[in-house]
N, CA, C and O atoms as CSV, one atom per row, in Angstrom:
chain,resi,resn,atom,element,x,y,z
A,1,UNK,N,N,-9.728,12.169,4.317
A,1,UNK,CA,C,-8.916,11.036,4.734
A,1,UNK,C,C,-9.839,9.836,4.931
A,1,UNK,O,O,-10.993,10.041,5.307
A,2,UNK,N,N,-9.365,8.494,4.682
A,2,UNK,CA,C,-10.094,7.214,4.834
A,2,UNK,C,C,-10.367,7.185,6.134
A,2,UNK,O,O,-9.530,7.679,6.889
A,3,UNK,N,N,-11.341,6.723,6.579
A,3,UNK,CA,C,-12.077,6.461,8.056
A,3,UNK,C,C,-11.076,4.711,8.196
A,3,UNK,O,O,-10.571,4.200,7.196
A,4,UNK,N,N,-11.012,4.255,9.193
A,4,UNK,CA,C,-10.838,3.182,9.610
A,4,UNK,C,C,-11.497,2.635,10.421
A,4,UNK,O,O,-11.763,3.115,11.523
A,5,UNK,N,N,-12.057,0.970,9.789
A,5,UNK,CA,C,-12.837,0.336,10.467
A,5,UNK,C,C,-12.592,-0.301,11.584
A,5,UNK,O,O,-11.416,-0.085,11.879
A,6,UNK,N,N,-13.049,-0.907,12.279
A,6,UNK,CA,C,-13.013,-1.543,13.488
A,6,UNK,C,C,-11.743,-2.993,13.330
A,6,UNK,O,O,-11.050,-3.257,14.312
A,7,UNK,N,N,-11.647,-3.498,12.519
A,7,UNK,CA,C,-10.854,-4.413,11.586
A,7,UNK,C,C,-9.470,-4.107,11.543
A,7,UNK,O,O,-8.530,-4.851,11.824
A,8,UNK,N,N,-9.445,-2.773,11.110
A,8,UNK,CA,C,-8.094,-2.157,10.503
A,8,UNK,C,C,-7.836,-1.957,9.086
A,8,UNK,O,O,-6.945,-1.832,8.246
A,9,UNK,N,N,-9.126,-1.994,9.277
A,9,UNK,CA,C,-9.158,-1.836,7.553
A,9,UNK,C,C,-9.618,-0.293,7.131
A,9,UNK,O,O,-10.300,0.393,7.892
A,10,UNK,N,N,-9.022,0.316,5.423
A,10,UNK,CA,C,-9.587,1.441,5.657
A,10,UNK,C,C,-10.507,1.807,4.789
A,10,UNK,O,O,-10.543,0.977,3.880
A,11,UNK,N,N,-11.317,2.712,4.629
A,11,UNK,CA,C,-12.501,2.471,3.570
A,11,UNK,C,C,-12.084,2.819,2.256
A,11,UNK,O,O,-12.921,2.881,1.356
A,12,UNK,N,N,-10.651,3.097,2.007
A,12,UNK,CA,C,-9.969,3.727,0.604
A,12,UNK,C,C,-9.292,2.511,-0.129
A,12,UNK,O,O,-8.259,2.026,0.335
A,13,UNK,N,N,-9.746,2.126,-1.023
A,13,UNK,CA,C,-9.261,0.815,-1.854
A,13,UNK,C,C,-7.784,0.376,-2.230
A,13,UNK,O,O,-7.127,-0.660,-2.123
A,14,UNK,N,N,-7.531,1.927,-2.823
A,14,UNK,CA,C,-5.679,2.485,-3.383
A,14,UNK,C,C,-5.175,1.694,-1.861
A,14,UNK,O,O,-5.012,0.474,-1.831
A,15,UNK,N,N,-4.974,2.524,-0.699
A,15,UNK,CA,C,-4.240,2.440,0.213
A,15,UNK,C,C,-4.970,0.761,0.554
A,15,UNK,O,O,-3.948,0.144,0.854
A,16,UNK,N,N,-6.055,-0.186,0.656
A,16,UNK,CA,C,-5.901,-1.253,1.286
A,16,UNK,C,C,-4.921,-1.969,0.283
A,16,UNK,O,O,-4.455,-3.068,0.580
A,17,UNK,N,N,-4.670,-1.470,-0.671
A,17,UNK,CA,C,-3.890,-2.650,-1.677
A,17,UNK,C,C,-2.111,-2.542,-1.477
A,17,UNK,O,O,-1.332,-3.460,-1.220
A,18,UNK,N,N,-1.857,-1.264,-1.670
A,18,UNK,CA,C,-0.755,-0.788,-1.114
A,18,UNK,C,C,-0.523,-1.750,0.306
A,18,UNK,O,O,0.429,-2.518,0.443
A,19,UNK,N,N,-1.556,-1.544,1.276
A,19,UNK,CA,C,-1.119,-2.058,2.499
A,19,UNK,C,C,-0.618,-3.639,2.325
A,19,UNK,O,O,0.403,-4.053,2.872
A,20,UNK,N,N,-1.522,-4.504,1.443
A,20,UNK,CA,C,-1.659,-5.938,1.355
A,20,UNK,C,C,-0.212,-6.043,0.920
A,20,UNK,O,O,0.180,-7.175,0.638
A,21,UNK,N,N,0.570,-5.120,0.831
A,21,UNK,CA,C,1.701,-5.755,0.171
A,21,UNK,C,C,2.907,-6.155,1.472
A,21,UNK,O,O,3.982,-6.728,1.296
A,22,UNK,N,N,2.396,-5.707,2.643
A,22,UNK,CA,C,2.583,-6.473,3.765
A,22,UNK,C,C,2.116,-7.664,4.315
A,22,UNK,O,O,2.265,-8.195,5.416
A,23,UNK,N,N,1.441,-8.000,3.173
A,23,UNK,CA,C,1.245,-9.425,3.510
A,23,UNK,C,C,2.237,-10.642,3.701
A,23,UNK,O,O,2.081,-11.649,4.392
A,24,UNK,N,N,3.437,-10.224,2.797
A,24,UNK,CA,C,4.629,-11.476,2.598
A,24,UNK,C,C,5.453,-11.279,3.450
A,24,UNK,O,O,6.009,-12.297,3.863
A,25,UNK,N,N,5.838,-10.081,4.004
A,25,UNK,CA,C,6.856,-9.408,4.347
A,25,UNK,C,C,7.292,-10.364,5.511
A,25,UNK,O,O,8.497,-10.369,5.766
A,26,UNK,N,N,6.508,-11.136,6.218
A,26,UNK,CA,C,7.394,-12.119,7.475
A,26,UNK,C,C,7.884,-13.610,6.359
A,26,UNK,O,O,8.298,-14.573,7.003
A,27,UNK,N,N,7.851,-13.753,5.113
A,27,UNK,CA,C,8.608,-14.925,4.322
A,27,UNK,C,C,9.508,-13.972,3.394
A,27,UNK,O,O,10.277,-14.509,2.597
A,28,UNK,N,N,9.463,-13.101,3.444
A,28,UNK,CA,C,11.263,-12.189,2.555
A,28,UNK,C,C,12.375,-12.161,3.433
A,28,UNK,O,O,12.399,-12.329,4.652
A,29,UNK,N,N,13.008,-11.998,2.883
A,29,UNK,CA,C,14.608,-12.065,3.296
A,29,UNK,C,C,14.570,-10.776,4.408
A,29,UNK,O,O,13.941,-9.770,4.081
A,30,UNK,N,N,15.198,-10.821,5.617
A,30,UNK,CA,C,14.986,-9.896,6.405
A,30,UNK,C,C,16.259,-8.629,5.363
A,30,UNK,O,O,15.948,-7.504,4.972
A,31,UNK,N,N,17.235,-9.121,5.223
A,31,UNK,CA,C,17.800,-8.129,3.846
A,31,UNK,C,C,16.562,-7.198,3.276
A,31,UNK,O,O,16.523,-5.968,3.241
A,32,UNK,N,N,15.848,-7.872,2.963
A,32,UNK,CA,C,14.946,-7.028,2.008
A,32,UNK,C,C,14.047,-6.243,2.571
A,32,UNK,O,O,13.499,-5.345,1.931
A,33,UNK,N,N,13.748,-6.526,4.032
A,33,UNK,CA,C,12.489,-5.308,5.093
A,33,UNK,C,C,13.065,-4.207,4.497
A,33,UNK,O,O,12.273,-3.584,3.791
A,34,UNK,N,N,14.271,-3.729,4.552
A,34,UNK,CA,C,14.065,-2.033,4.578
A,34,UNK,C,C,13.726,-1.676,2.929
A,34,UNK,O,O,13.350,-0.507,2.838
A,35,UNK,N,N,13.757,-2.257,1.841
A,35,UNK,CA,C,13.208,-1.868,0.733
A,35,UNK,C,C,11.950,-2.103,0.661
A,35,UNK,O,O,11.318,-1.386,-0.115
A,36,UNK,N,N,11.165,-3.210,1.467
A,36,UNK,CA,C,9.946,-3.063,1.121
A,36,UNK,C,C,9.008,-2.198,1.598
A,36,UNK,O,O,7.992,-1.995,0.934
A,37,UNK,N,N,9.192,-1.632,2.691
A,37,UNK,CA,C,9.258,-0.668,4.084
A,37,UNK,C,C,9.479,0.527,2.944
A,37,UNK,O,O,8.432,1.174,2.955
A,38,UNK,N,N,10.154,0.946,2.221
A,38,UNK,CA,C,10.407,2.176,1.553
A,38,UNK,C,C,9.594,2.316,0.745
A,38,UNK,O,O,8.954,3.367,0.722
A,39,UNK,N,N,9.384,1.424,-0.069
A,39,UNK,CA,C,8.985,1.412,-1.276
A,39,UNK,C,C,7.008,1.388,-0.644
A,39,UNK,O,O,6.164,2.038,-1.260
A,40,UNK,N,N,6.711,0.695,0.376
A,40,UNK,CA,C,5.556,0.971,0.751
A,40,UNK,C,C,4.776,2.553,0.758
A,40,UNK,O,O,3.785,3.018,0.196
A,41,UNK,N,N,5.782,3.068,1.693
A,41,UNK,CA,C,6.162,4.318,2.612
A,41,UNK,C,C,5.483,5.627,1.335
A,41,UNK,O,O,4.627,6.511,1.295
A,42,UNK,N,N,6.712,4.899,0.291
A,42,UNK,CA,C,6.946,6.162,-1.004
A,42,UNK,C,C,5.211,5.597,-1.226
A,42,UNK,O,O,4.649,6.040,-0.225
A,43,UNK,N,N,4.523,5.101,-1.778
A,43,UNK,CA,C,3.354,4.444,-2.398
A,43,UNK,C,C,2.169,4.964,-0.998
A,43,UNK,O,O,1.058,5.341,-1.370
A,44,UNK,N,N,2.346,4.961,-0.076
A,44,UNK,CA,C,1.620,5.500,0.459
A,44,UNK,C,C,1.550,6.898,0.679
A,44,UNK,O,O,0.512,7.258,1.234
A,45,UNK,N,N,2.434,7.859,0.377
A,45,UNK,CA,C,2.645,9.107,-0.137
A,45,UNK,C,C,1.914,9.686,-0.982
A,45,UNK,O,O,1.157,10.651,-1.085
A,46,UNK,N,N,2.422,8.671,-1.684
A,46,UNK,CA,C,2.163,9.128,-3.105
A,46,UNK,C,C,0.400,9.128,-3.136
A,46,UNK,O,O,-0.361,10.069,-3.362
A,47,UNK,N,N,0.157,7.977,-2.880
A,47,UNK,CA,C,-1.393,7.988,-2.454
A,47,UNK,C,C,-1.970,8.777,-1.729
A,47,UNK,O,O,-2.768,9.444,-2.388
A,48,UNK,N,N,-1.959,8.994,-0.839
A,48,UNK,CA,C,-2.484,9.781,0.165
A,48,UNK,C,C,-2.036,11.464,-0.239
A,48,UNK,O,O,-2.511,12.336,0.488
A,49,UNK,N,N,-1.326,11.793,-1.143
A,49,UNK,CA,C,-0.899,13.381,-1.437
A,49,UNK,C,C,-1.815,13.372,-2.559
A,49,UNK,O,O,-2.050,14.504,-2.982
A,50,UNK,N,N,-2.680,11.979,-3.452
A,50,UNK,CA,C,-2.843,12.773,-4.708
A,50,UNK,C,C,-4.113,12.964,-4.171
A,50,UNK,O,O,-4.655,12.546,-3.148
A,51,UNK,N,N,-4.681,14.114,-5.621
A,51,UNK,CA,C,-5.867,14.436,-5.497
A,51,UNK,C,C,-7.101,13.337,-5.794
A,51,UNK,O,O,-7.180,12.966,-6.965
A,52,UNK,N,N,-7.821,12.925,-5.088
A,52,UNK,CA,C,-9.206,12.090,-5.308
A,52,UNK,C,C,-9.737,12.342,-6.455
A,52,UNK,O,O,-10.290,11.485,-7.145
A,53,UNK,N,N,-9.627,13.425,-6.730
A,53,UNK,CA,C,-10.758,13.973,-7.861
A,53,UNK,C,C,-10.011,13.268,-9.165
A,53,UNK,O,O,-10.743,12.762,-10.015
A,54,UNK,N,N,-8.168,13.212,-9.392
A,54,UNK,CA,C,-7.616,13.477,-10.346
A,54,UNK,C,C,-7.884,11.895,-10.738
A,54,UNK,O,O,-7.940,11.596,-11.931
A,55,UNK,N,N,-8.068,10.768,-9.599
A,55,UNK,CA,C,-8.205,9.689,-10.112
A,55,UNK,C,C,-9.181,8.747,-10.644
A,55,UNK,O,O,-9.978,8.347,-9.795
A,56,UNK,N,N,-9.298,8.393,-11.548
A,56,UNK,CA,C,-10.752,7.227,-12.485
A,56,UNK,C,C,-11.012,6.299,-11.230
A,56,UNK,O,O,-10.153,5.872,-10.459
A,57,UNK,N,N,-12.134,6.116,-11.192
A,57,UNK,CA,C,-13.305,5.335,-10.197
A,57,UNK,C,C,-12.487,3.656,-9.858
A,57,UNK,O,O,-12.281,3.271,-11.009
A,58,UNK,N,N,-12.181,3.016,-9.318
A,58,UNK,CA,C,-11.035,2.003,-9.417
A,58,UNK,C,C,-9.748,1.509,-9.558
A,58,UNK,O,O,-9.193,0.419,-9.698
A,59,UNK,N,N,-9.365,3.093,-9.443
A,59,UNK,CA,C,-7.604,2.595,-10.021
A,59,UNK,C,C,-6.876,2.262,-8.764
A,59,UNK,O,O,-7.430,1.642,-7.856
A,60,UNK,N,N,-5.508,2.711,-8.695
A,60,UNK,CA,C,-5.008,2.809,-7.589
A,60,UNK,C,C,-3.500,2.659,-8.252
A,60,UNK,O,O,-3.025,2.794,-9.380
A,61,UNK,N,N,-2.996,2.299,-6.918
A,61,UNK,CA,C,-1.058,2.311,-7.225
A,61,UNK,C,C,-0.677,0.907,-8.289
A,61,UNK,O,O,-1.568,0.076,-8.464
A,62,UNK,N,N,0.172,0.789,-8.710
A,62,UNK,CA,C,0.583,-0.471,-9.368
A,62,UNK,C,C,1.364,-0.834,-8.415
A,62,UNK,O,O,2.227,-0.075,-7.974
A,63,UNK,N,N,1.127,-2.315,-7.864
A,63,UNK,CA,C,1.788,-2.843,-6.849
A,63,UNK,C,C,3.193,-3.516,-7.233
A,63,UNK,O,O,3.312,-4.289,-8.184
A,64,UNK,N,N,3.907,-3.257,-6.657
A,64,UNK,CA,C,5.607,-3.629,-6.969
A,64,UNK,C,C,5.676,-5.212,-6.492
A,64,UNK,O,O,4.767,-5.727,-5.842
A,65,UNK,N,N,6.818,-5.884,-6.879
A,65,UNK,CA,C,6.677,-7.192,-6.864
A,65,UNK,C,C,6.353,-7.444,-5.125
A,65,UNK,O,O,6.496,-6.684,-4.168
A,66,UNK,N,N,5.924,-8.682,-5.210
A,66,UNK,CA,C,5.037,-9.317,-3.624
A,66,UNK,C,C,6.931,-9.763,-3.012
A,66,UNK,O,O,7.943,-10.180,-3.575
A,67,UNK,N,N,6.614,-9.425,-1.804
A,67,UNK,CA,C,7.653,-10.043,-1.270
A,67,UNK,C,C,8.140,-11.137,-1.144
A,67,UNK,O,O,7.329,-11.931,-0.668
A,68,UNK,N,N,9.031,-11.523,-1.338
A,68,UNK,CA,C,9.235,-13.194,-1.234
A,68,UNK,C,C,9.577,-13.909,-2.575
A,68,UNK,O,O,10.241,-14.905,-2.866
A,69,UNK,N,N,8.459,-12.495,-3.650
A,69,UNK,CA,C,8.469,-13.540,-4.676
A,69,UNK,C,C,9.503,-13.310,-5.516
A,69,UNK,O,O,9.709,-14.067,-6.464
């Protein structure tokens, strides 16, 4: 599991990018919190269940559209 820094940050790249997608989330439509909230949720799953080994040196999740936009 990723260690977490003092920041809040975590030392696993996949999951800080995933996270950044809370970046917009206070300029989206409050309509839209609970899909982005899901769709995070599922992506952090999904991340955190796969195997390390199975993934190439840099990849990570494909980030779903930014909120807001």
């Amino acid at each position: 599991m990723a260690d977490q820094h003092d920041d809040g940050a975590t030392a696993d790249a996949a999951v800080e990018a995933i996270l950044r997608t809370l970046d917009g989330v206070r300029d989206a439509p409050t309509a839209d919190h609970p899909a982005i909230y899901a769709r995070l949720h599922d992506q952090l799953l999904a991340e955190l269940d796969a195997d390390p080994d199975s993934r190439a040196p840099g990849t990570g999740p494909v980030p779903g559209p930014r909120p807001g936009a």
